[in-house]
C-alpha positions as CSV (number, residue, x, y, z in Angstrom):
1,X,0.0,0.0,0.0
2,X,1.7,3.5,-1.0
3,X,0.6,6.5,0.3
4,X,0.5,9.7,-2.4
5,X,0.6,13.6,-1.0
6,X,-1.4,16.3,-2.7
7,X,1.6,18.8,-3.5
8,X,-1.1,21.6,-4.4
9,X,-2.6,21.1,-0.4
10,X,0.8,19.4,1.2
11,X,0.1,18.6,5.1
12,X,-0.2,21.0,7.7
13,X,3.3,22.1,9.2
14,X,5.0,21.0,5.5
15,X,5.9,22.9,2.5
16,X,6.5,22.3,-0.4
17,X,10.0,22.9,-2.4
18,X,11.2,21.6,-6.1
19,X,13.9,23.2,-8.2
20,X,15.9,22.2,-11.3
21,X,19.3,22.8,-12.2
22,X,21.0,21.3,-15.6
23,X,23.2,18.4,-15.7
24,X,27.0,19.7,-15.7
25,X,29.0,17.6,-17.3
26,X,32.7,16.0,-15.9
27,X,34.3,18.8,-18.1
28,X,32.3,21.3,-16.5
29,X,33.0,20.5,-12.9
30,X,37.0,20.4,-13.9
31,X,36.6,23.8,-15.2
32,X,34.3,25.2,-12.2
33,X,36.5,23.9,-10.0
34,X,39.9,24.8,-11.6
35,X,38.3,28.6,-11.7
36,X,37.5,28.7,-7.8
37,X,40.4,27.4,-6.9
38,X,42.9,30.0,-8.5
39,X,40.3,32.7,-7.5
40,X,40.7,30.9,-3.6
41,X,44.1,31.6,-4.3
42,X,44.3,34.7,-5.5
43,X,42.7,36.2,-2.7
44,X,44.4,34.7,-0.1
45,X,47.7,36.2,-1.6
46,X,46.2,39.7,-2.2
47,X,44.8,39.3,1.4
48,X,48.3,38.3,2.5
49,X,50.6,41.1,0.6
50,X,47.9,43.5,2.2
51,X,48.7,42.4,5.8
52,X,52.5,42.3,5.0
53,X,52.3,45.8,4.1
54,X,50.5,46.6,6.8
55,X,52.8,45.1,9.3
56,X,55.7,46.4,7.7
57,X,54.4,49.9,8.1
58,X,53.9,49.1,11.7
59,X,57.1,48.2,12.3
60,X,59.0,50.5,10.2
61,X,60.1,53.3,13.0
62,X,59.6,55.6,9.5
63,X,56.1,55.5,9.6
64,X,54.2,58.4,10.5
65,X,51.3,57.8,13.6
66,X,48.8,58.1,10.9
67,X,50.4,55.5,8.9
68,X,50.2,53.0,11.8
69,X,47.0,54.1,12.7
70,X,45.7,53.2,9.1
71,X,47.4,50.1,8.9
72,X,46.4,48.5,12.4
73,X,42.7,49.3,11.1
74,X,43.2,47.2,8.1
75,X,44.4,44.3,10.2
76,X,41.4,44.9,12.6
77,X,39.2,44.8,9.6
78,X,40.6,41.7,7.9
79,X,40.8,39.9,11.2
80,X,36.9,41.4,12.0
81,X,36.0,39.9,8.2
82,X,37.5,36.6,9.2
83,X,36.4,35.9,12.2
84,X,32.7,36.5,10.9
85,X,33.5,34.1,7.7
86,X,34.0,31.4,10.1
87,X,31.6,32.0,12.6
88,X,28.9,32.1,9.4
89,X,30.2,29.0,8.2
């Protein structure tokens, strides 16, 4: 004996949820994949030369207040940023 649902009327407490996405082929995914991981990259090294610069200003006994002051925002920022990508996640 099978049961059948009415999708148009679906039980109380339940909803209803269908989607479609096309078929991507082996090819595809290689590709896809290929392409996030270089951007992945990419950013982290951007991200990283940033935050070399930045500590290098702080350390350098060159650098202006203001120019410390800018760069220990950034690394407050990027360290803000990170923590709430992983706390999201």
């Amino acid at each position: 004996m099978t049961s059948t649902i009415n999708l148009e009327a679906p039980p109380a407490g339940h909803s209803v949820t269908a989607s479609m996405k096309p078929d991507e082929l082996p090819g595809e995914v290689r590709v896809r994949l290929f392409k996030e991981v270089v951007l992945f990259l990419l950013a982290i090294a951007f991200v990283g030369i940033v935050m070399w610069i930045c500590i290098d200003t702080i350390r350098t006994p060159a650098a202006s207040a203001d120019e410390k002051k800018w760069a220990m925002s950034v690394i407050a920022a990027a360290a803000g940023g990170t923590i709430g990508y992983l706390v999201r996640k």
